[in-house]
C-alpha positions in Angstrom: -36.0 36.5 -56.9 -32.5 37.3 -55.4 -29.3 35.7 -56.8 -27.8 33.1 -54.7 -24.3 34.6 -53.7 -21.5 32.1 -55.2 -19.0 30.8 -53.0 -15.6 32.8 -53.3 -13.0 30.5 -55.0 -9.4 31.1 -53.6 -6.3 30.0 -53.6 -3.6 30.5 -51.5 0.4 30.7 -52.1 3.4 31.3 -50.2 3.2 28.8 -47.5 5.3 25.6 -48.1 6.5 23.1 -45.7 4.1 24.8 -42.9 3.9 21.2 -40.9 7.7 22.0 -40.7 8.1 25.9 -40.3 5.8 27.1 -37.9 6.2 30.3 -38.8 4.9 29.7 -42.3 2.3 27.4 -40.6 1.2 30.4 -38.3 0.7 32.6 -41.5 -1.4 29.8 -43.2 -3.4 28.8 -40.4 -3.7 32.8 -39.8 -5.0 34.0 -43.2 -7.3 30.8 -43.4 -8.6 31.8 -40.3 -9.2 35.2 -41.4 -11.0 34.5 -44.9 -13.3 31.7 -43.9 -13.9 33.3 -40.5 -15.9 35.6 -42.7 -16.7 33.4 -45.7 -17.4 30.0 -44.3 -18.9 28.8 -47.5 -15.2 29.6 -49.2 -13.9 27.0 -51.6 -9.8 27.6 -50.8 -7.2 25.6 -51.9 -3.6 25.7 -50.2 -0.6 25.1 -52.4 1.8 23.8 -50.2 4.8 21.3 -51.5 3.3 18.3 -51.0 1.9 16.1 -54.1 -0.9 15.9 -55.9 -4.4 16.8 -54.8 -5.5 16.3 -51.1 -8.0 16.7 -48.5 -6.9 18.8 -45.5 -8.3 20.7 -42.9 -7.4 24.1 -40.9 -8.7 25.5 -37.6 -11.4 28.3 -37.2 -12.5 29.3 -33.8 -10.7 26.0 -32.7 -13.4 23.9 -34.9 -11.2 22.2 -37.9 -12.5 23.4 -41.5 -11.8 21.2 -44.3 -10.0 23.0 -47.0 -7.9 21.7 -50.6 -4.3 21.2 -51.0 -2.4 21.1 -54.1 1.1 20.5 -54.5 3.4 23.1 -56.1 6.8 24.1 -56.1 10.2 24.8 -58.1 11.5 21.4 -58.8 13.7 19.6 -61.6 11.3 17.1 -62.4 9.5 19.1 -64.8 7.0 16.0 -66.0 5.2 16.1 -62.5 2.2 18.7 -62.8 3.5 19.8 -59.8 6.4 21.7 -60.9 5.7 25.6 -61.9 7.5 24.5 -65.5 5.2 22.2 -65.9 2.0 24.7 -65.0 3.6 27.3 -67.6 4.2 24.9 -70.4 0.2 23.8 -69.6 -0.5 27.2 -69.4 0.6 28.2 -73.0 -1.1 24.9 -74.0 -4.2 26.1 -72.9 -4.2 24.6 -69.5 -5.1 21.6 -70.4 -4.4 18.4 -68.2 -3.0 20.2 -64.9 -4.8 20.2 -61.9 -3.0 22.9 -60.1 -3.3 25.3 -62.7 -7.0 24.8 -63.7 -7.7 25.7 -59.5 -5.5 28.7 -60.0 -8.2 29.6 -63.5 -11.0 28.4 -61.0 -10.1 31.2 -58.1 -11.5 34.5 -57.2 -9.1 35.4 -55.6 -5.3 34.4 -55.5 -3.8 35.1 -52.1 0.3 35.1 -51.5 2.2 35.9 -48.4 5.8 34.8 -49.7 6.4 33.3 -46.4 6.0 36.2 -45.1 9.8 37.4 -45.7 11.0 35.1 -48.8 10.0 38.0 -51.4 13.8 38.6 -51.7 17.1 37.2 -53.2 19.2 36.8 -49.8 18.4 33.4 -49.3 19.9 32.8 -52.8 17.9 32.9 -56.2 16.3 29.3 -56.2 14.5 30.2 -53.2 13.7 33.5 -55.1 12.0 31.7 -58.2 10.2 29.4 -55.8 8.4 32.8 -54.7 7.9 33.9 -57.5 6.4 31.6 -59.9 2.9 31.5 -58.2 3.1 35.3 -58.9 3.8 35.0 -62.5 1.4 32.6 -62.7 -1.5 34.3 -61.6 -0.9 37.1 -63.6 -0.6 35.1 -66.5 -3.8 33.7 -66.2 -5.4 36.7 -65.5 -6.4 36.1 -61.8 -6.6 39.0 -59.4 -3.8 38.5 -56.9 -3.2 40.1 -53.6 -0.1 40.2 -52.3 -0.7 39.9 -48.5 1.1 41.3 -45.7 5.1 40.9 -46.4 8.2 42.1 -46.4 9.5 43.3 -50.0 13.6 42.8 -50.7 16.3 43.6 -50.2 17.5 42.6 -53.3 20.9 42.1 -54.5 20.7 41.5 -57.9 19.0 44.4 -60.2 17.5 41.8 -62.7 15.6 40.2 -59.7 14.7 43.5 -58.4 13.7 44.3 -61.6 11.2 41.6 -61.8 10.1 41.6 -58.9 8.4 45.1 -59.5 6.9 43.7 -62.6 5.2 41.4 -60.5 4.0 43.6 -57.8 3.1 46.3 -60.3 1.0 43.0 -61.8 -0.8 42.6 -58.2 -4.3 44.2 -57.4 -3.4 44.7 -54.1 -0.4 44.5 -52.2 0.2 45.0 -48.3 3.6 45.6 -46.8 3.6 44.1 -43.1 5.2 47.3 -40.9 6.4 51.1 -41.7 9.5 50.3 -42.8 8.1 47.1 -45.6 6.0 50.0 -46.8 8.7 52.2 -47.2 10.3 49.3 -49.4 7.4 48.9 -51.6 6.6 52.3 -52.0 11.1 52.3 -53.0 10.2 49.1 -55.0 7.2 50.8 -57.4 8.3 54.4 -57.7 5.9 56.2 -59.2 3.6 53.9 -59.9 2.3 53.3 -56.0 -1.2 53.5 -55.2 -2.5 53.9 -51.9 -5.7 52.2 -53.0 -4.0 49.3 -53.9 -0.6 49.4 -51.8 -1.2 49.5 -48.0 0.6 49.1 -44.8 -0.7 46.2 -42.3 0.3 43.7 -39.9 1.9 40.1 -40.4 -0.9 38.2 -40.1 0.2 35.8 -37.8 -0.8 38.5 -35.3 -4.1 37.6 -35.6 -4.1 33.3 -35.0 -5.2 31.8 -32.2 -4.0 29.9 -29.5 -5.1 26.4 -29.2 -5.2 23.8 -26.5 -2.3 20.8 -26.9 -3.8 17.6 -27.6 -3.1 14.8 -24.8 -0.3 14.0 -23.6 1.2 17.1 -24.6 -1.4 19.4 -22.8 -1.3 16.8 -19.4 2.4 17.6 -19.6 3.0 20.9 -20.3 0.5 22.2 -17.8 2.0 20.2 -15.4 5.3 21.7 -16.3 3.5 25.1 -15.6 2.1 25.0 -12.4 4.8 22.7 -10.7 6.2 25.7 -9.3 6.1 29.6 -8.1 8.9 30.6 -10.0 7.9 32.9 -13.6 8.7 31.3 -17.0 11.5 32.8 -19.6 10.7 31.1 -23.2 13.7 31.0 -25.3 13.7 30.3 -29.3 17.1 29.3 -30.8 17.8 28.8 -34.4 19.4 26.7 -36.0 19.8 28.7 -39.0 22.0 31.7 -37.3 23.5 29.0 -34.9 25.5 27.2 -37.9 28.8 28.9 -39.4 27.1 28.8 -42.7 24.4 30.9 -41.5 26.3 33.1 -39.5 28.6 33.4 -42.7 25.8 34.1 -45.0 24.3 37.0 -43.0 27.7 38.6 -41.9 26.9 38.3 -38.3 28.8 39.4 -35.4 27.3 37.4 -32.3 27.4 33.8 -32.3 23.2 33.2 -31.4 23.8 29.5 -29.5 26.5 30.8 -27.2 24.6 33.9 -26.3 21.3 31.7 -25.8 23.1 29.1 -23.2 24.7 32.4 -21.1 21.3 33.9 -21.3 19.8 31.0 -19.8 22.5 30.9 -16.9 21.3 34.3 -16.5 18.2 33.7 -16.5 18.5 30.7 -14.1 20.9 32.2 -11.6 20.1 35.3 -10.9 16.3 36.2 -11.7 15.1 32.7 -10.4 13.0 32.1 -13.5 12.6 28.9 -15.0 13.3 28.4 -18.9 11.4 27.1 -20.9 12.9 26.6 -24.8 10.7 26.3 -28.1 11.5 25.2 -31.6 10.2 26.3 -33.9 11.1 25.3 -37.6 11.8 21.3 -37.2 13.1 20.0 -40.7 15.2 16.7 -39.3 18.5 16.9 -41.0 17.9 20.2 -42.9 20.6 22.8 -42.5 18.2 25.3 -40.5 16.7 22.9 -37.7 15.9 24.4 -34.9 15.6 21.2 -33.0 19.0 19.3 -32.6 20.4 23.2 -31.5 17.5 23.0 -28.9 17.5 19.7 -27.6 21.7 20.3 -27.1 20.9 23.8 -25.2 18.1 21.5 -23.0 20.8 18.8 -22.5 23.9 21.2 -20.9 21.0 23.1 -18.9 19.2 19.8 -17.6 22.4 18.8 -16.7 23.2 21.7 -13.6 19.5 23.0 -13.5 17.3 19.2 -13.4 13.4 19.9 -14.3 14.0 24.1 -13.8 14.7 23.3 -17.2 12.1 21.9 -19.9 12.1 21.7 -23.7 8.7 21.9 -25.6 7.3 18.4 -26.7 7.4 17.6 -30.5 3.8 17.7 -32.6 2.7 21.0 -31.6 1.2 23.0 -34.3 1.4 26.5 -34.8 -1.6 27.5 -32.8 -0.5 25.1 -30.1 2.9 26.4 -29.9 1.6 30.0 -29.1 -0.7 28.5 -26.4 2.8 27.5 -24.6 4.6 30.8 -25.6 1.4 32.7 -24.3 2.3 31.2 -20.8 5.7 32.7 -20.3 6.4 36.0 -18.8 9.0 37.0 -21.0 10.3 35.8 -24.3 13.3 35.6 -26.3 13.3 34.6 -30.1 15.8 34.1 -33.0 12.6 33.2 -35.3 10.4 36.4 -36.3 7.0 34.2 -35.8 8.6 32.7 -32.3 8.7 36.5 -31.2 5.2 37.4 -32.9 3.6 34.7 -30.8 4.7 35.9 -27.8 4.3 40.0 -28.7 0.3 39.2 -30.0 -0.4 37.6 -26.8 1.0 40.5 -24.5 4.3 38.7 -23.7 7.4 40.9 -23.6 9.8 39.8 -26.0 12.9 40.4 -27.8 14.9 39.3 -30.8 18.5 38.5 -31.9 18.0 39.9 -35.5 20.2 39.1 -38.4 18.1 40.8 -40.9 16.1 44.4 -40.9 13.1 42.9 -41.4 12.7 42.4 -36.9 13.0 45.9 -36.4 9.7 46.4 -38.8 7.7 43.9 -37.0 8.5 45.0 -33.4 8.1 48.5 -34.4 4.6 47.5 -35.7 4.0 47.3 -31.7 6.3 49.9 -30.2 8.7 47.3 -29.3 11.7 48.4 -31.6 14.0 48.8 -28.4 14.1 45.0 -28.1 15.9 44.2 -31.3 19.2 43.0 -30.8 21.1 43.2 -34.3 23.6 40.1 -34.8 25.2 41.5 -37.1 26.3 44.5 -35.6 26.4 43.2 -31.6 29.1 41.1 -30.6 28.3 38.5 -27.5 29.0 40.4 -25.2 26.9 43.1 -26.4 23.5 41.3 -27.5 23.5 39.7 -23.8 24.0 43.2 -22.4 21.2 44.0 -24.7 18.7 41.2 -24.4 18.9 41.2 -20.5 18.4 45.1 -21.1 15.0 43.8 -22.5 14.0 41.4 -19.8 15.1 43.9 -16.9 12.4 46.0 -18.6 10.0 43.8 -19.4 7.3 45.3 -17.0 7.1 48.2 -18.9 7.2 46.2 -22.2 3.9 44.2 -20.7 2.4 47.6 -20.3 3.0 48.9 -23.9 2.1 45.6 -25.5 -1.7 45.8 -23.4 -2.6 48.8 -25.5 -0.4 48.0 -29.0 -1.5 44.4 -29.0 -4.7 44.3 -29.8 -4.2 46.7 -32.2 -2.2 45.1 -34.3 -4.6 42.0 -33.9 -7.1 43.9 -35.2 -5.1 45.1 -38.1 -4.4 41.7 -38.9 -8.0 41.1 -40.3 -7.8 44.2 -42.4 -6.2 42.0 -45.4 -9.3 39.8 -45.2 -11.7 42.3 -45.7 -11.9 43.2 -49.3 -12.5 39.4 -50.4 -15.9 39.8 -50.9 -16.2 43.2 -52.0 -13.4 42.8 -54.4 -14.3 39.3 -55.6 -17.8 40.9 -56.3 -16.6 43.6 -58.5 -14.7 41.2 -60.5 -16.9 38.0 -60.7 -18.4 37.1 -64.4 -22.2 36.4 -64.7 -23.2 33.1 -63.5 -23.9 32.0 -67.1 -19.6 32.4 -67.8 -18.5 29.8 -66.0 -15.2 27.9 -66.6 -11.8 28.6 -66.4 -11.4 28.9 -70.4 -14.2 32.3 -70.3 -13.0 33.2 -66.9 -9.5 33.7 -67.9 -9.7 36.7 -70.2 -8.0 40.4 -69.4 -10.8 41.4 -71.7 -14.0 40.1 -69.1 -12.0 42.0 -66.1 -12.2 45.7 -65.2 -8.4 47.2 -65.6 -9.2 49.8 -62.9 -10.7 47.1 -60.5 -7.7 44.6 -60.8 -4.9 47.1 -60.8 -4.5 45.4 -64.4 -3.9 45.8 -68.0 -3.4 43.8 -70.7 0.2 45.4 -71.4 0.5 44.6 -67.2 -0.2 41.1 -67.8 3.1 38.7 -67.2 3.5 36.8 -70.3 7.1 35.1 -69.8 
C-alpha cells in the first residue's frame, strides 16, 4: 500500500509589518502564493510582528487560503515568547514552553526573504539583528533554511559582515534576487559558493497577482479610470528619502518630494496625462510614511489641476495596489516594490534610487536605463533623467512584453524544490516530534548544505 504523502510544514520569515509595507506584504503574499499554489495541503506559518498565535489567511488564484501567524521580533521585553531572546533562552532549555519556536522544530522547511533588502547593516544594526535572529535560529535547531530571493549587504561593519556569512554559509539554499545580488553573495561566501545551493533569481514579488479592489474602492477607482481620454502617469513618493533624516542617512543629492511635484507639473502640462499617486508603505506617524508626503503632493496638485489629479484610496492590499498600478501607462517609484508592480505587469517605469540595490532589479528586466541615482543626481538632473524615461516609455513597453514574463516565471523557480528538498530530508513517519526531528545527526550534511561544526550555536 502506498504511503500517504505528509503535508510539508513551513515557516516563513522576513516579512514584518506587511499590512503596513506593501512591499513586504507583496513578497509575503508572493511566496505564499508560490508554495501553496503547488502544495495546497501546506501547513505554513507566517511570523510577522504581531502577538501570539493567530488565524490568518492569504490569497491564491484570488481564493483566500487560511494560513498560521506567529508573532516574532527583536524587542526588550524579553519575558514575552515573542521576543527572539526569549526563543534562544527556550531553545537552550530544550524548547520547552514557546510556541514560536516549537513551529520553527515542527517545519520542513524554513523560508526567509529578509524583506527582501534588510539583509544589511545600513539601516542601522537593530534592524540588522531583527533579520537575523530567525536565521540563527533555524540553524540552531537544525531546520533546513532557504534563504529566498534577496539582496545580500552592503555591510559596513566587518563583525556584521562577518556573521552574516556564517549564517548564509549555515543556509541550504540561498538565492540572490538580480546579477549584481549574486555577485554580492558569491563576494559574501568566497570560496565556499556553491552553485547547487547559491542561485540567482527574481524578487518574488514579480510573480503576485493582481486582485480586484473590494467596494467602494473598486466603484471608485474605475470610475477614476475611464472618466476620461487622457493616459495615466502613477507616481510613488516616499516618505523615507523625502525627510532630511533620510536624505541625510543615504548621502543623497536630489531632494525626492521636490522632484516628484515638478514631475507632476510636467506631467500635467505638457504631455496631458493625468497622475495618478500611490503609497505605498503607510505606518501613521512613523518616520518613513509614505502617506502624509502623498496626500501633501495630492493637495498642491488638486489645488491648480481639480480631479486630473487623484490619490489612491486607503485599504488596498498589496495585490490590490498592483491592480491600480497595472492601469497606468507609465510609472514612477521611490519604493523598489512600487516599481516592481508596475515593471511585472508590462508598465514602463522608473526609479529615484538611493541605494544600488534598483539598478539590480531593473536590470533583472533590461530596464537599467531607468534608474535615477539620488545620490549622485541633483534635481535638476533626476527630472532630466526620469522624463528621459517617460519620453521613452514606448520602447520601454516593448522590452518589458518579452522580459516580463520572464522574470514572472523565474519568480516560481524558488518554490520548486519544496517538495523535492523536504522529501530528501523528512524523518520516517514513526520520528515524529520536534525533540527527534531536531537532531544534525537524523539530517543528511550534503542534502542540507550542513554540518554539525556549520550549525549556529551562539
Amino acid at each position: 500500500m502506498t504511503e500517504a504523502i505528509r503535508p510539508v510544514a513551513a515557516c516563513l520569515f522576513g516579512v514584518p509589518g506587511a499590512n503596513l509595507n506593501l512591499g513586504v506584504g507583496a513578497l509575503r503574499a508572493a511566496t505564499l502564493a508560490g508554495l501553496l499554489a503547488r502544495e495546497p495541503a501546506a501547513q505554513v506559518t507566517v511570523f510577522d510582528d504581531g502577538w501570539g498565535q493567530r488565524r490568518g489567511h492569504t490569497f491564491v488564484g484570488g481564493r483566500p487560503v487560511p494560513i498560521s501567524l506567529a508573532g516574532a521580533r527583536h524587542s526588550r521585553r524579553y519575558h514575552r515568547p515573542e521576543s527572539y531572546l526569549n526563543m534562544r533562552i527556550s531553545a537552550a532549555l530544550g524548547g520547552l514552553g514557546n510556541a514560536g519556536l516549537a513551529r520553527i522544530d515542527a517545519a520542513d522547511v524554513v523560508l526567509d526573504v529578509s524583506g527582501g533588502d534588510s539583509f544589511s547593516d545600513i539601516y542601522g544594526e537593530h534592524r540588522y539583528r531583527s533579520v537575523a535572529w530567525p536565521k540563527r535560529l533555524t540553524l540552531l535547531r537544525r531546520r533546513p533554511l532557504v534563504l529566498l530571493p534577496q539582496t545580500y549587504g552592503p555591510f559596513r561593519a566587518a563583525r556584521l559582515r562577518a556573521e552574516a556569512a556564517t549564517l548564509v554559509r549555515g543556509a541550504t539554499m540561498a538565492w540572490a534576487r538580480d546579477p549584481a545580488s549574486y555577485a554580492a553573495l558569491a563576494d559574501l561566501l568566497g570560496p565556499d559558493l556553491d552553485p547547487d545551493r547559491h542561485r540567482e533569481g527574481v524578487d518574488v514579488a514579480f510573480g503576485l497577482e493582481p486582485r480586484q479592489p473590494d467596494e467602494p474602492a473598486f466603484q471608485w477607482l474605475s470610475g477614476w479610470f475611464a472618466a476620461a481620454p487622457e493616459p495615466v502617469a502613477g507616481i510613488n513618493v516616499s516618505g523615507l528619502i523625502s525627510r532630511p533624516e533620510g536624505r541625510d542617512r543615504f548621502g543623497l543629492t536630489g531632494e525626492g518630494y521636490r522632484v516628484a511635484e515638478r514631475l507632476c507639473v510636467r506631467l500635467l502640462d505638457e504631455a496631458d496625462h493625468r497622475v495618478i499617486i500611490v503609497p505605498h508603505v503607510l505606518t501613521p506617524g512613523g518616520t518613513d510614511d509614505d502617506r502624509v508626503v502623498s496626500e501633501q503632493l495630492y493637495t498642491t496638485l488638486a489645488a491648480r489641476y481639480g480631479d486630473r489629479v487623484a490619490l489612491c484610496p486607503p485599504g488596498l492590499d498589496p495585490h490590490q495596489t498592483k491592480w491600480v498600478i497595472a492601469r497606468t501607462d507609465w510609472f514612477c517609484g521611490m519604493r523598489m516594490h512600487a516599481t516592481i508592480a508596475a515593471l511585472s505587469s508590462g508598465v514602463p517605469a522608473a526609479i529615484v534610487a538611493y541605494s544600488d540595490k534598483a539598478r539590480g532589479v531593473f536590470a533583472s528586466v533590461g530596464q537599467q536605463r531607468h534608474v535615477a541615482d539620488a545620490r549622485r543626481l541633483d534635481d535638476d538632473a533626476l527630472l532630466d533623467a526620469l522624463w528621459r524615461s517617460f519620453t521613452e516609455r514606448r520602447q520601454a513597453a516593448a522590452e518589458l512584453a518579452v522580459q516580463a514574463p520572464a522574470a514572472i516565471a523565474r519568480a516560481a523557480a524558488p518554490a520548486m524544490p519544496y517538495r523535492s528538498a523536504t522529501a530528501a530530508i523528512s524523518m520516517p513517519s514513526v520520528m515524529t516530534g520536534p525533540s527527534k526531528r531536531s537532531s544534525c545527526r537524523s539530517r543528511s550534511p550534503r542534502i542540507l548544505g550542513l554540518s554539525v561544526a556549520g550549525c549556529v550555536s551562539s
